[in-house]
N, C-alpha and C positions, 0 to 999 in steps of 0.2 A: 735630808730627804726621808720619807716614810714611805716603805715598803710593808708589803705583807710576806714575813720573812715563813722558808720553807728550810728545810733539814734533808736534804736529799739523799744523804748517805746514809741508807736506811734497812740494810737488810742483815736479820742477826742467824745466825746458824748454830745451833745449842747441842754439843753432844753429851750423852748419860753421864749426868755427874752423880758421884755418888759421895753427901756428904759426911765427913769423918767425925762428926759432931754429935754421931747417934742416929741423928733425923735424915732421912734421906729423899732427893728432888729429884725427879726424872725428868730434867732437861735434857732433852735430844735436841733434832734436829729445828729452829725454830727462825722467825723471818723479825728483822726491826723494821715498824716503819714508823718512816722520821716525817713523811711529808704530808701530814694531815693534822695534829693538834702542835705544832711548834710554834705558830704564828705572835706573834706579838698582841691580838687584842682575840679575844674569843669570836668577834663578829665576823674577821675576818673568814675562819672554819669553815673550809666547806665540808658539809654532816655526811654529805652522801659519796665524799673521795673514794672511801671502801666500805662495798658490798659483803654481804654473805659470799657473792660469787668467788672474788678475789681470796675471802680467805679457803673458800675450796678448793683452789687452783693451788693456792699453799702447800694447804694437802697433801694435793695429785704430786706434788715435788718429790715430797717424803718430808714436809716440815711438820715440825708438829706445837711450834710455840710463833706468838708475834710479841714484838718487845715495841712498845709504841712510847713515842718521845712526848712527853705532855710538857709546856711551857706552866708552870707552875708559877709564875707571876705574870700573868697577863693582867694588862691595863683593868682588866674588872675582879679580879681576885683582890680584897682589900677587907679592911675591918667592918664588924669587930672579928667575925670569927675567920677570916683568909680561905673562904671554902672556894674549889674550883668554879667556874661558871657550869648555869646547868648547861650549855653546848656543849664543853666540854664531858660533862658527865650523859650526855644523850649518846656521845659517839663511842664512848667508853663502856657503857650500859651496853650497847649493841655489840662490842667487840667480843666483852663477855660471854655473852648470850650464845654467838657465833663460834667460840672455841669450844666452848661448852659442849653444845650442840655437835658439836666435828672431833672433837676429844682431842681436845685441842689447849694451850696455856698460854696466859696474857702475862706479861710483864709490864706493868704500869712505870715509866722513867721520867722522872724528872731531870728538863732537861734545859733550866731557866738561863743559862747563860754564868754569869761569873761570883765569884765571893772569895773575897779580901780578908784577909785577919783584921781589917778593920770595922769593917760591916758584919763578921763572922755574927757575933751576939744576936745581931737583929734581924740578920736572915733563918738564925737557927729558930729564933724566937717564934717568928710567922711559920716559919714550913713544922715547926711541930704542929703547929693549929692544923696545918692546911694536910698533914699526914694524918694525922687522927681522924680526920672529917673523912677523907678517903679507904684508909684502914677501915673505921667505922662502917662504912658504905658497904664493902666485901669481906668484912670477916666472915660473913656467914653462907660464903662463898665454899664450896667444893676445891679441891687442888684444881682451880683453875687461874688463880693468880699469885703472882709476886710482887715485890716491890721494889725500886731501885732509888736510893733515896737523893741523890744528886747525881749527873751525870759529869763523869769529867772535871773533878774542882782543877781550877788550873795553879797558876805560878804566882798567886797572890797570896796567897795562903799560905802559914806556916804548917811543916807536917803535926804538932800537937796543937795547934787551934783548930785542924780541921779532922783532929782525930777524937777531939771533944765534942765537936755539931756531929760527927757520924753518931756516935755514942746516945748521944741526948736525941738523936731521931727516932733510932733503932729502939731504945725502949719506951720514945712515945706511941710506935706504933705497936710494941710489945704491947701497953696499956691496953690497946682495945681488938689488938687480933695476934693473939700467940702461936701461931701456928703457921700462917704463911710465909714464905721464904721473903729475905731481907735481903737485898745487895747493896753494898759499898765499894767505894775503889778508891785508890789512894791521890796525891796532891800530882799536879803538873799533866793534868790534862788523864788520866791513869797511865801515869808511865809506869812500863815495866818495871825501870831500875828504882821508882820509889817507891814497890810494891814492900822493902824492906821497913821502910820509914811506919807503913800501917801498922797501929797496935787493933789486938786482938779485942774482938768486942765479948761481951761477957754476955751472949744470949745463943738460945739456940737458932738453928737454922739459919746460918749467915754464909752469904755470898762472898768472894773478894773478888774484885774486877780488875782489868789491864787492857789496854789496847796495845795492838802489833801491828807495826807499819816498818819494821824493819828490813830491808833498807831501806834510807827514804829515796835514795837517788832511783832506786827503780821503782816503789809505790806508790811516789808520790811526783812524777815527773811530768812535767807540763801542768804542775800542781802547787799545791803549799803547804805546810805545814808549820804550826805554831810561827806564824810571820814568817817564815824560809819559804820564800821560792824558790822551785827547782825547774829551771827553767830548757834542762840540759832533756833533749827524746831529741832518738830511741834509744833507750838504754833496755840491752839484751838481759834475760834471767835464763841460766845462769850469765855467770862473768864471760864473755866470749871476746877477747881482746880485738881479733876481728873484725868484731861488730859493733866497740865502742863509738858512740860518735863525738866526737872534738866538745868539749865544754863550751858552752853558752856564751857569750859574753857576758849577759848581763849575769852571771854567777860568779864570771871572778870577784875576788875579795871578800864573800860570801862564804857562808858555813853551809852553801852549796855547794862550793868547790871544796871545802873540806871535805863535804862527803865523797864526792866526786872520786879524788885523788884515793879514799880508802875504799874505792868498790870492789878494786882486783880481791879484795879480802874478804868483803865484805858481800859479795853478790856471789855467794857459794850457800848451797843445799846445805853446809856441816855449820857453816856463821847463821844461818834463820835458827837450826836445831840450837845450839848454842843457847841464842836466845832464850826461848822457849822453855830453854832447861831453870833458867831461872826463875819463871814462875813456875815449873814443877816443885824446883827444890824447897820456897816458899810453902806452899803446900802442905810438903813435908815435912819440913820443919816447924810449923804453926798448928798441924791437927786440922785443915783447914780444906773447904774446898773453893777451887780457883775458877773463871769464868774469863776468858777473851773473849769482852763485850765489846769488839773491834779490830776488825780485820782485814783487810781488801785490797787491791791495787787499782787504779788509774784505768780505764780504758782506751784515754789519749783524747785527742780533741781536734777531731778531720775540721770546725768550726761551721758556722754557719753558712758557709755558700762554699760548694763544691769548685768553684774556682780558684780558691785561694789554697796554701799552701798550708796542706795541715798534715795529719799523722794521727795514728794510733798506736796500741801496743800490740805486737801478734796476739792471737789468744794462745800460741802456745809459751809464748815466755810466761804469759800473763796465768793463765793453766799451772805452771808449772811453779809457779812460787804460790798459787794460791794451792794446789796437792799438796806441796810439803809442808807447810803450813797443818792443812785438814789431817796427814795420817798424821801427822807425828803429834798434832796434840792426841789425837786419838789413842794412838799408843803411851802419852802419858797422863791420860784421862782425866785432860784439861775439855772443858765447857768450851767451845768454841764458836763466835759471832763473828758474820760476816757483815762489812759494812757498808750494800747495800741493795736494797733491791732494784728499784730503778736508776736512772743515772745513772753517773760517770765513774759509779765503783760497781755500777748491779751486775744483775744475771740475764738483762737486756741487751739487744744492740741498744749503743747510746743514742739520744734524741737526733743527734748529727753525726752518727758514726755507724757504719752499715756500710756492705758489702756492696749494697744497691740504689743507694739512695740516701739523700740527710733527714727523710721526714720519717722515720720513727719514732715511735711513740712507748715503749714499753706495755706493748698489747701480747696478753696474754692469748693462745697460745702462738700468734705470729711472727714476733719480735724476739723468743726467747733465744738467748746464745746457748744452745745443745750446748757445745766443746767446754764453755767454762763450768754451766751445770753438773758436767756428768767428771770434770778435773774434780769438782768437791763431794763428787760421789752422789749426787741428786740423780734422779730420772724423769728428765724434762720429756715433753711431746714433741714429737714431729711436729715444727712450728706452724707449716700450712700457709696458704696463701689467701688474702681476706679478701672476700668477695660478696659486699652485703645486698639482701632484698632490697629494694625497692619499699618505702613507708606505704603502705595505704589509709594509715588511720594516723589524726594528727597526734602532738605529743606538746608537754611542760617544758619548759625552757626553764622558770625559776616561780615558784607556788611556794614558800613561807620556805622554801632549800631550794639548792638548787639541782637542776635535773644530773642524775647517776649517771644520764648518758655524757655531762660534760665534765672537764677537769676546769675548776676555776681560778680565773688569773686576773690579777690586778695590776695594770702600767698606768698607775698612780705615784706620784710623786710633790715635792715640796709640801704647797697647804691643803692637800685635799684630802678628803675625808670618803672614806666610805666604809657601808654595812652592809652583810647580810642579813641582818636581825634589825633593822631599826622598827623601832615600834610606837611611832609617835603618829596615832593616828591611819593604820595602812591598808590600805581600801579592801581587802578580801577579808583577813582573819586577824594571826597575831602579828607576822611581819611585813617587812616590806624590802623592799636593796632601796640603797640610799646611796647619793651619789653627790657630795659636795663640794662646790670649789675646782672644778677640777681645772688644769691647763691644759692648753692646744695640742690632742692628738692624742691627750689619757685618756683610757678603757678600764670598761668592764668587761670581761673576756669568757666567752663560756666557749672550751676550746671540746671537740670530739673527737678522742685519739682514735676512733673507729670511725672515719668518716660516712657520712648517712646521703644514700639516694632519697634524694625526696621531687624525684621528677614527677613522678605519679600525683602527690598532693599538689606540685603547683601547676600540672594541667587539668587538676579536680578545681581548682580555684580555691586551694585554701589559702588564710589568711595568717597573717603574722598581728596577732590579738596581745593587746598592753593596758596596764592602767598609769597614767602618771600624772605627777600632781607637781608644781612649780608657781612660787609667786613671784619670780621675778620677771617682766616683760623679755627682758634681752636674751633670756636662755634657749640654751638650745641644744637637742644630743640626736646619734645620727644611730638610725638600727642597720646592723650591718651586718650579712653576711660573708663570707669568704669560702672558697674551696680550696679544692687542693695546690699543694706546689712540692712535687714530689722528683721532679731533678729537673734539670737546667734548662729544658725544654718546655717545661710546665711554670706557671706564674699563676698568683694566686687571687683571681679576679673576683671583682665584689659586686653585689648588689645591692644596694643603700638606698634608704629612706632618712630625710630633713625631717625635723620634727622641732618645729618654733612656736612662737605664739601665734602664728598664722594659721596653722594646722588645726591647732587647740587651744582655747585661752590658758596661760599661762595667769591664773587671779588668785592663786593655792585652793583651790578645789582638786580632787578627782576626776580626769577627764579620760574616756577612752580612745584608743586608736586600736582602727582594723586597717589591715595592712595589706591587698591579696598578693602573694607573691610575684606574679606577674605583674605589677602596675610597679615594682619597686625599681629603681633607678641601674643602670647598668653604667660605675664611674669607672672603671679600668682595673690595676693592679699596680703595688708596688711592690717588685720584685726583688726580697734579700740578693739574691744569688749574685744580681748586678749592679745594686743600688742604685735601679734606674726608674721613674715614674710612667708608666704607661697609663696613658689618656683614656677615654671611655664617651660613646661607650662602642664597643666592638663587639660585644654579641658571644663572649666566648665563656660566661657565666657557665658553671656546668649544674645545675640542679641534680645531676647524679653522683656529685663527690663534694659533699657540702664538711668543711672542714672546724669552720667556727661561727659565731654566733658574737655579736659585740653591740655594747651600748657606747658610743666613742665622743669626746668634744673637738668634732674634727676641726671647725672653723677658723677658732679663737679662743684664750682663758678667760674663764668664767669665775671672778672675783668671787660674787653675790650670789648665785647658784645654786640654791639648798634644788636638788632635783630628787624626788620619790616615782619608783617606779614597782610596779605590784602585778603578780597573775601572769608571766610571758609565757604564750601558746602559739603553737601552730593549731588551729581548729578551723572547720569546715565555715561557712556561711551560715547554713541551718544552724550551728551549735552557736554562733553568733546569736541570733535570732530569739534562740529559747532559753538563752541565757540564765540560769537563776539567781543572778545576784539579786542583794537586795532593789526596793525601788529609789529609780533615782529622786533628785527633789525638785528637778521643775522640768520643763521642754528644753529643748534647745536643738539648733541644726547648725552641725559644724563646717567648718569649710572643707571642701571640697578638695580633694591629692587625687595625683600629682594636679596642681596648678600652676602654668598652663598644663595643656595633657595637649593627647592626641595618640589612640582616639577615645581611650576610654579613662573615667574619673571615678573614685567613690564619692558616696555622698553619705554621713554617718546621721541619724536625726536620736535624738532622747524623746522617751515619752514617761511623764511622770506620771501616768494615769493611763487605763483603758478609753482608747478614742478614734473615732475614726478619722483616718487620715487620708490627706491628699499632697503628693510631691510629686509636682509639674516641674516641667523644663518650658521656659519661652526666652523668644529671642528679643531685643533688645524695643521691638515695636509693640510689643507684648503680646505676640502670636504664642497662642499654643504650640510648642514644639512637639513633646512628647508626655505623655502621665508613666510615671514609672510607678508609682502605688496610690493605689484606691481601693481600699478597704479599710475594715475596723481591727488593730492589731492593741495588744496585751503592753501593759507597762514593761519597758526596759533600752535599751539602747537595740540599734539597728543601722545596718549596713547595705549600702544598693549602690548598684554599677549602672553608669551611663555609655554606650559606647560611639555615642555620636549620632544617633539615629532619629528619625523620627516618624511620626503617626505611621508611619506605609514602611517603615523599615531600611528607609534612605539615609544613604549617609549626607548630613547636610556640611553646608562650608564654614572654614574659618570666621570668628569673630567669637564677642561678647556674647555669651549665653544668662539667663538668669533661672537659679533653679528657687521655690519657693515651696513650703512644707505651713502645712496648713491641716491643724489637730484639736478638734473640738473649737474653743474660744483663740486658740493658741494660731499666731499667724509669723513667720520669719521670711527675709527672702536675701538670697548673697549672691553674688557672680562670680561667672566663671569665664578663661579665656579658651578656644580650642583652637589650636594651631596647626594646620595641615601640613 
């Protein structure tokens, strides 16, 4: 299956290192984030995850570095020379800019995944190309970046085949930028205990890294680690015999239940310091300075529907191994990363773990957990309760990116295919989202962790504006909104629109749909909470808690399916109207939504030329019903509402209506049914 993979464990926290090499980095207090270039294909990216805002908010913390996980083999990274994609380097280019600007330090990580002493040669081979091209990029950079040249080599590697690729990194990027700081860390993921195994590299300004999850029976519980489940919560920090609870089942036999059995020993404040002392002593011993580039524990996992039987960790156990941890490297003036900002290790309520509710989102300043913030010595805000205006002006859903106000989400799976970036042809500029292949019930997901009123727009009559293009007859994708579902009470009702060849010809052209909100379909809700389908439509759509946004294949899988979709807008009628895209290239008058209706339908006509127009409604005898336009209007596409009515403003009865549009030489005519 093909996922668009994310790195959630993502928040680093950097205290003053001061390096013993001569040269000195003032890493303080800094944030990792993992869940924006990790992705498996560049297209995947969404450009617009993180704002200037977000890194202000950093800031406001007391941060003062972000360590961003870059996927350094992605599907388009390739010969001859392995440079990143430019997507890649757009979001990197603005990270820059943005700490810059805030006085602020970027840590560039590669964060590709695995290498084997058998593939060692060949990956060291590409990632010097692919470091150089990047080094090359910011040497000319201010102390505002670093570099980490592999994240985490794991348990495939020998410690001197991978002490040779750090080697041969470290002075390709020497080559083209001698000044900014370099990090390494050593084999098994950087475990502490083979911090001994790293030899020293022969350049200046060198990083060493480790990560700390010690214990794991308490860090990592209701978790995993390096294939170890630890399936045993709640487990107390400290050791509170007390409050042990009984081992797991599924752990016995497990190097769960090893850990288990040593925790009386092992979940004490003197066993983390311990720890700890060993990569000071390292340190010391090498002339060196050290960096835990990972650190965190578990939130717990309350899970998806507040009905079921879940758990978290208190935040004071959870506070309290994450404090000793923070002074004590501080007292031994170890670099210290936290690992992460949002999610199930952040400085958030978790997405499903909260005090009040599962539908958190890691909204700054709403969501933040004061207690663990202020365990690590941070000074978060008074989190505040979010309570948005009302939209009065419409807004971008996805224009060549997708819109800052959503997080994007792909429930794609097996053979389908999609892009943010495809550029084969895409009706506004350079891209387009593309959407191939998919099966019954995969989305494109443009989710808004700050959910948006937008009552006002849909009793202004604005419209839900698209471009999309499909040559295969049978296709077909459904625009959906959802709102909220914010506890057991609440379920998350939709309003949907069909979109087939019926709609719009499916012939691979560019064809537009306007959508008014109101005319869109009201299907029910399926509610996590119960795993129960509620029917539609019932009316309980809230246009003042609009939660996500979806292009979805609800019906059936779509083999054949290449579907392009370009430009999604909420915008007024009028912005309809004066649209400035280019001109289209001939007439046409599309069919008619909702059909049947009742009581009202759009009617969409193309004009490829300035002409005067006429779009009548008559009934089946060929009575003038109604003229909805008579005038001479400008080349472009155009949108009109029928609400049943006719000459005198009466609403007429049920049946077959026919509307026909009639433009210069240009004559069409289609039907429609109205159902009372």
């Amino acid at each position: 299956m093909r996922f668009a993979k994310f790195f959630p464990y993502a928040l680093v926290l950097f205290f003053f290192l001061s390096l013993s090499t001569g040269s000195t980095a003032d890493l303080a207090k800094g944030v990792n984030i993992g869940d924006w270039l990790g992705t498996d294909e560049a297209v995947w990216i969404q450009t617009t995850r993180y704002q200037k805002t977000d890194f202000e908010n950093m800031k406001s913390l007391g941060l003062d570095h972000v360590r961003i996980d870059v996927n350094f083999n992605v599907f388009e990274v390739s010969e001859p020379d392995y440079a990143l994609s430019e997507i890649q380097y757009r979001c990197l280019d603005k990270a820059i800019m943005w700490a810059e600007e805030l006085g602020m330090k970027v840590i560039i990580t590669n964060n590709e995944g695995e290498i084997s002493t058998g593939t060692a040669d060949a990956i060291r081979d590409r990632l010097v190309m692919t470091w150089k091209h990047v080094a090359s990029r910011y040497a000319g950079k201010g102390d505002v970046v670093a570099y980490e040249v592999f994240a985490t080599p794991g348990e495939t590697i020998t410690a001197d085949a991978w002490n040779g690729v750090a080697a041969a990194l470290v002075a390709a990027i020497r080559e083209v930028d001698a000044t900014h700081a370099v990090i390494v860390g050593p084999i098994n993921d950087y475990s502490l205990d083979a911090l001994s195994s790293m030899a020293k590299i022969d350049a200046d300004n060198v990083i060493y890294a480790f990560n700390f999850f010690d214990p794991l029976t308490f860090t990592r519980q209701g978790n995993s680690y390096n294939d170890v489940d630890y399936n045993t919560a709640i487990v107390p920090f400290p050791y509170d015999a007390g409050k042990m609870p009984p081992l797991d089942e599924a752990d016995a036999g497990t190097a769960a239940e090893e850990a288990y059995n040593n925790y009386p020993t092992q979940g004490t404040v003197d066993y983390v310091k311990s720890r700890l002392d060993v990569a000071a002593q390292f340190a010391a011993d090498n002339g060196v300075a050290v960096w835990c580039a990972s650190f965190g524990a578990y939130i717990g996992q309350r899970g998806l529907r507040l009905n079921d039987d879940g758990w978290d960790v208190p935040n004071a156990d959870r506070g309290a191994w994450l404090g000793t941890c923070m002074s004590y490297m501080q007292e031994k003036n170890i670099a210290a990363c936290h690992s992460g900002y949002r999610g199930g290790f952040g400085l958030f309520y978790d997405d499903n773990n909260n005090p009040y509710g599962w539908m958190q989102f890691g909204n700054f300043p709403y969501d933040i957990n004061t207690d663990i913030c202020e365990a690590m010595g941070l000074t978060p805000p008074e989190p505040g309760l979010y309570s948005p205006e009302p939209l009065t002006e419409g807004f971008v859903i996805y224009d060549e990116e997708v819109t800052p106000l959503a997080r994007w989400g792909e429930w794609f799976w097996d053979d389908a295919e999609v892009s943010l970036f495809n550029m084969d042809e895409p009706a506004v500029s350079q891209y387009c989202l593309s959407i191939f292949y998919p099966g019954q019930w995969q989305a494109g997901d443009f989710f808004f962790p700050l959910y948006l009123d937008m009552s006002i727009l849909a009793e202004d009559g604005y419209l839900l504006d698209f471009f999309i293009r499909c040559d295969w007859e049978e296709a077909h994708i459904q625009a959906r909104f959802e709102d909220t579902n914010e506890d057991l009470d609440d379920k998350p009702w939709r309003m949907n629109y069909n979109v087939d060849n019926s709609v719009v010809p499916f012939d691979g052209t560019w064809q537009r749909v306007t959508i008014p909100l109101t005319s869109m379909d009201d299907q029910g809700a399926w509610d996590p909470d119960d795993e129960i389908w509620y029917g539609g439509p019932q009316g309980l759509f809230d246009w003042e808690r609009v939660q996500r946004f979806q292009f979805v294949s609800e019906t059936a899988e779509q083999p054949d399916a290449e579907i392009f979709i370009d430009r999604v807008r909420i915008v007024s009628a009028d912005a309809v109207d004066s649209d400035p895209m280019a001109s289209p290239a001939a007439f046409a008058l599309a069919a008619n939504y909702p059909n049947p209706f009742n009581p009202t339908t759009t009617i969409q006509f193309t004009l490829a030329k300035r002409a005067t127009v006429d779009l009548s409604i008559y009934n089946v005898r060929g009575e003038l019903v109604k003229t909805l336009v008579s005038e001479t209007k400008s080349t472009g596409d155009y949108s009109v509402q029928w609400d049943g009515s006719n000459l005198n403003n009466e609403q007429v009865g049920s049946g077959v209506y026919l509307y026909r549009l009639k433009a210069d030489d240009f004559e069409q005519t289609r039907r429609m049914l109205l159902i009372r």
